[in-house]
Wavefront OBJ file of the C-alpha trace (Angstrom):
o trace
v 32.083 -144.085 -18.146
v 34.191 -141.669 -20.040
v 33.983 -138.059 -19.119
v 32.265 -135.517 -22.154
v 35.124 -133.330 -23.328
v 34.303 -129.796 -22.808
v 33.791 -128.205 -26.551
v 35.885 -125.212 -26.768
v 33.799 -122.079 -29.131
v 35.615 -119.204 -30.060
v 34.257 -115.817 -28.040
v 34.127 -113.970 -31.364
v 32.264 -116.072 -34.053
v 31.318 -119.007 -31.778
v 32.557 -121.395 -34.563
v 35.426 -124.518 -32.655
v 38.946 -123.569 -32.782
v 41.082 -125.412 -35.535
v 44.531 -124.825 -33.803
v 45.926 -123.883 -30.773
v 49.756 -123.050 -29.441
v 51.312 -123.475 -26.726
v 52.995 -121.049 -24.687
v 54.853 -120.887 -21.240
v 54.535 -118.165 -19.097
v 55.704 -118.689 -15.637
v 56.680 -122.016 -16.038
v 52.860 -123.028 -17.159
v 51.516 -123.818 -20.233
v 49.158 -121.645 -21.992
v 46.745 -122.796 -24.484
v 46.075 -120.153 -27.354
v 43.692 -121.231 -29.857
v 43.312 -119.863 -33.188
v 39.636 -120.256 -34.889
v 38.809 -120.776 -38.408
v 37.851 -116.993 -38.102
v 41.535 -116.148 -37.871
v 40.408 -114.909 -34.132
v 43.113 -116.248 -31.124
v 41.868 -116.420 -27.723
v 42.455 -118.880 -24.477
v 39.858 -119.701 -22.277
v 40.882 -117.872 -19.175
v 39.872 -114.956 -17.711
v 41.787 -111.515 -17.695
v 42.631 -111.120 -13.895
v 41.851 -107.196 -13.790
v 43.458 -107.111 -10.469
v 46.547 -106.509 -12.597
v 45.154 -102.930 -13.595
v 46.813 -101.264 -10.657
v 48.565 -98.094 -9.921
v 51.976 -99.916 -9.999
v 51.143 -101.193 -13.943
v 50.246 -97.126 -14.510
v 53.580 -96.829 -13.112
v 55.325 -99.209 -15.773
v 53.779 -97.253 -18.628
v 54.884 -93.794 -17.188
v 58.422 -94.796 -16.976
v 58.204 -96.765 -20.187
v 61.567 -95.468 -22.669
v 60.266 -92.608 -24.867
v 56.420 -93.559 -24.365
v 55.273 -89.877 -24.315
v 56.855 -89.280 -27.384
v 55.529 -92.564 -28.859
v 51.943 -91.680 -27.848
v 52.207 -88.144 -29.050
v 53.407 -89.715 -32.144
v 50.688 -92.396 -33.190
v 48.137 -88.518 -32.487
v 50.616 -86.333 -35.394
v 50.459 -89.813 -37.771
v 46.505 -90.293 -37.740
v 44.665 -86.998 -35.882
v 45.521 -84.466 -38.992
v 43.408 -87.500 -40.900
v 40.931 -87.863 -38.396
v 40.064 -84.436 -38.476
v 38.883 -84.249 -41.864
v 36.387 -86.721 -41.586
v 34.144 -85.114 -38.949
v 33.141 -82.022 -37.889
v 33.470 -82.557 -34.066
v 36.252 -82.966 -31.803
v 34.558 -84.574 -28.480
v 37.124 -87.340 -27.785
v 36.866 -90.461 -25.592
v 39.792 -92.547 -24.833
v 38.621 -96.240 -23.562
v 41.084 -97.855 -20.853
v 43.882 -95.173 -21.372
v 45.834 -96.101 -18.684
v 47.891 -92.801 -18.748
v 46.800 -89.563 -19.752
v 49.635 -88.147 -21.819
v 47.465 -88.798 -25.308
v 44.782 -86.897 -23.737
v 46.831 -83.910 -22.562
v 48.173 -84.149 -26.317
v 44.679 -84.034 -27.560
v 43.453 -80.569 -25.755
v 46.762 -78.906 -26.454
v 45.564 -79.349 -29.717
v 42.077 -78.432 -29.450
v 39.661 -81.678 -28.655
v 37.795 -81.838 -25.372
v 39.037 -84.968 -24.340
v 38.569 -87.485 -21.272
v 38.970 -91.128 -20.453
v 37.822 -93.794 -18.484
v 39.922 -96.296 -17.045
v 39.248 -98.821 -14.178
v 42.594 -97.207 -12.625
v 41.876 -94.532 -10.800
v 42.520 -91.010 -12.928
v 41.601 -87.630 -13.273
v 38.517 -88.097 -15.483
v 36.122 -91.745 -15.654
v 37.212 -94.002 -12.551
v 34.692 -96.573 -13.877
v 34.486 -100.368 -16.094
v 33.693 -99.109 -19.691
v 31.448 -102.368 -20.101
v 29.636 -101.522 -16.782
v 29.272 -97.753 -17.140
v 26.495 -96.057 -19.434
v 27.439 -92.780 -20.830
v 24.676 -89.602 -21.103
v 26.564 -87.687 -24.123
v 28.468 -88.915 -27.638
v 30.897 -88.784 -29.016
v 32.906 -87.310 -32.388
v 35.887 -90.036 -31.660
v 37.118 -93.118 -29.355
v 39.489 -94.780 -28.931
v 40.294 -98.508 -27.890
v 43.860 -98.575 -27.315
v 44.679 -102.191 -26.892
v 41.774 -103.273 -24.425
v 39.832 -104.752 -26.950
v 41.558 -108.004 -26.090
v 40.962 -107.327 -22.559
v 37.428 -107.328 -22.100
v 35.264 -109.820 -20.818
v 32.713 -109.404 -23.427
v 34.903 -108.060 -26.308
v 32.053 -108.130 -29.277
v 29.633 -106.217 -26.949
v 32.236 -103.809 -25.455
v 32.729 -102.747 -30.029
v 28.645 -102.860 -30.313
v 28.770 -99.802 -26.947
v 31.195 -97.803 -28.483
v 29.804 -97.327 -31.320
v 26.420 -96.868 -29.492
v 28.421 -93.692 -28.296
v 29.715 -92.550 -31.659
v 28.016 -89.177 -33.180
v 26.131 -90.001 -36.410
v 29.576 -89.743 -38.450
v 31.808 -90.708 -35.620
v 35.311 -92.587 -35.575
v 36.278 -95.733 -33.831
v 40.293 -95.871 -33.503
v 41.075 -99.530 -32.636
v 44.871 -100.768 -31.997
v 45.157 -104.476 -31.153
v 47.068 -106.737 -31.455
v 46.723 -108.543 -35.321
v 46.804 -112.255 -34.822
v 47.786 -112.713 -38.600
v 51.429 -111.594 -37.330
v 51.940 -114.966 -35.980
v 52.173 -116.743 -39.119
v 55.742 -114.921 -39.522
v 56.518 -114.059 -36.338
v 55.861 -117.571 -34.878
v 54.192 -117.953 -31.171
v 57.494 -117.896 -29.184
v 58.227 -114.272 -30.467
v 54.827 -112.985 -30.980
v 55.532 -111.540 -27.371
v 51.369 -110.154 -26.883
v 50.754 -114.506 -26.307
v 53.116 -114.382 -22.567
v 50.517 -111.905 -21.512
v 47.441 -114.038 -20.733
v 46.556 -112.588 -17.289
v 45.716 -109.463 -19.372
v 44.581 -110.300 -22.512
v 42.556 -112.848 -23.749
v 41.043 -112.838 -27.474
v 43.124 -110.965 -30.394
v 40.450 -110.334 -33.025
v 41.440 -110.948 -36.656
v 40.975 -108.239 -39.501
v 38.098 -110.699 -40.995
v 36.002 -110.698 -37.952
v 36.605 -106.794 -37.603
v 35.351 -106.004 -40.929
v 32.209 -108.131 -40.023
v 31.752 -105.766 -36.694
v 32.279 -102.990 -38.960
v 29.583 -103.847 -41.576
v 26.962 -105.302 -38.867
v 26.985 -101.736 -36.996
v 27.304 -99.978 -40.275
v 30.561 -98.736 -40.079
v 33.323 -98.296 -43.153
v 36.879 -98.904 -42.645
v 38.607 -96.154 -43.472
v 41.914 -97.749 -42.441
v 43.482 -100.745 -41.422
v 47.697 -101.526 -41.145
v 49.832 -103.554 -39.174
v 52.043 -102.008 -36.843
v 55.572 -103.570 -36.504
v 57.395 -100.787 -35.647
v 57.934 -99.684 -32.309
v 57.603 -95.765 -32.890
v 54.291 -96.648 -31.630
v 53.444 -97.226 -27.783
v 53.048 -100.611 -29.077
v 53.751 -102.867 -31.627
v 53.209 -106.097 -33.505
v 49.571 -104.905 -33.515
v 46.385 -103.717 -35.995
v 45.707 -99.726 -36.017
v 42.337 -99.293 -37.752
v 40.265 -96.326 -38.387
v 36.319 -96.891 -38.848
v 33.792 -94.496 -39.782
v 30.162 -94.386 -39.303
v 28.107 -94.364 -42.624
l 1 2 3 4 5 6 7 8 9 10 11 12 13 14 15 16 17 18 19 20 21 22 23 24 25 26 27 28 29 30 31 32 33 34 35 36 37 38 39 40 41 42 43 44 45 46 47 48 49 50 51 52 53 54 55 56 57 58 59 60 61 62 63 64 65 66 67 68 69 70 71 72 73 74 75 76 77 78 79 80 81 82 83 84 85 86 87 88 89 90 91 92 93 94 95 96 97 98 99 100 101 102 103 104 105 106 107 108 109 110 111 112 113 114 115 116 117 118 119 120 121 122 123 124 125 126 127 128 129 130 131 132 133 134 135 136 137 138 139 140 141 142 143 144 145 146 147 148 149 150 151 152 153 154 155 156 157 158 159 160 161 162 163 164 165 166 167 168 169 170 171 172 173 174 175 176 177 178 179 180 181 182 183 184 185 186 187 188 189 190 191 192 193 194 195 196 197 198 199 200 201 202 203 204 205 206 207 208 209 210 211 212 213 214 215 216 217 218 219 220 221 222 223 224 225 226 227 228 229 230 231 232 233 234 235 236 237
């Protein structure tokens, strides 16, 4: 008798993968499949026991980083700000608050949430309901990280105000294809990521929850808190 091979569906479209790579990290091999969607994603789980005080601590004392956050706020805020009329800010799994102290020096009323403990929303953003909206929030590479990514994008814009922006940075699978796996460094990371969603399957989130691109670059530079990543602005319509 011959054992049924499990059938493998991508978390994003649900459609089989057509590719995967594989990728050491700690001397095991890590399957990353890459679906027809252009979506990449393995089949584990993130391990959120890795969200700790000590990895807040590795971001604090990160070269330069509160000078790279401040800077991705002066490249897209002065935008930002002419597209809507409020400034009530929510910043999704912000790990450190440096953006948000950024953001009220120059105006917002900001706050986070962040299953690390912090100063403002101690809470899981796909567990926690929210009583207010918002004119802005952010995802700052967590998208990946969720355990329900397509649901955690439909709740935040549940949360938008009626012309609200969605700030997403993630990281772009397309980069692969000429950065190769080996070097496409966001793959080594698979206890805290688990599904990079492609710029085709965002734009079909965006239009299903009637929202308009307003943006959408890759990121290769490392000016940025991160890089080798997708910064997109969406607007509600």
């Amino acid at each position: 008798m011959s054992l049924k091979q499990e059938i493998i569906k991508c978390p994003i479209c649900n459609a089989e993968p057509k590719m995967n790579y594989k990728v050491k990290e700690n001397d095991e091999d890590i399957s990353w499949y890459q679906c027809k969607c252009g979506s990449v994603f393995h089949t584990g789980k993130v391990d959120k026991s890795f969200f700790t005080e000590e990895y807040k601590e590795k971001w604090l004392n990160m070269k330069g980083i509160k000078e790279r956050m401040e800077y991705e706020i002066d490249v897209y805020f002065p935008f930002i700000e002419t597209l809507i009329e409020g400034r009530k800010f929510l910043d999704i799994g912000f790990t450190i608050d440096l953006g948000l102290n950024y953001l009220q020096q120059r105006g917002w009323i900001a706050t986070g949430i962040d299953i690390i403990k912090n100063n403002y929303i101690t809470e899981d953003f796909e567990q926690f309901e929210f009583d207010d909206k918002f004119s802005c929030i952010r995802l700052g590479h967590v998208l990946e990280s969720f355990e329900e990514p397509v649901k955690a994008f439909y709740k935040a814009v549940e949360f938008l105000e009626d012309d609200g922006v969605l700030i997403i940075t993630t990281p772009a699978p397309e980069i692969i294809s000429y950065l190769n796996p080996v070097n496409f460094g966001h793959l080594s990371q698979n206890k805290l990521r688990n599904t990079y969603i492609s710029r085709k399957e965002i734009e079909r989130l965006a239009i299903k929850n009637n929202m308009e691109i307003v943006l959408y670059r890759q990121n290769l530079h490392p000016r940025f808190a991160s890089f080798n990543d997708a910064h997109i602005i969406l607007q509600k319509r």
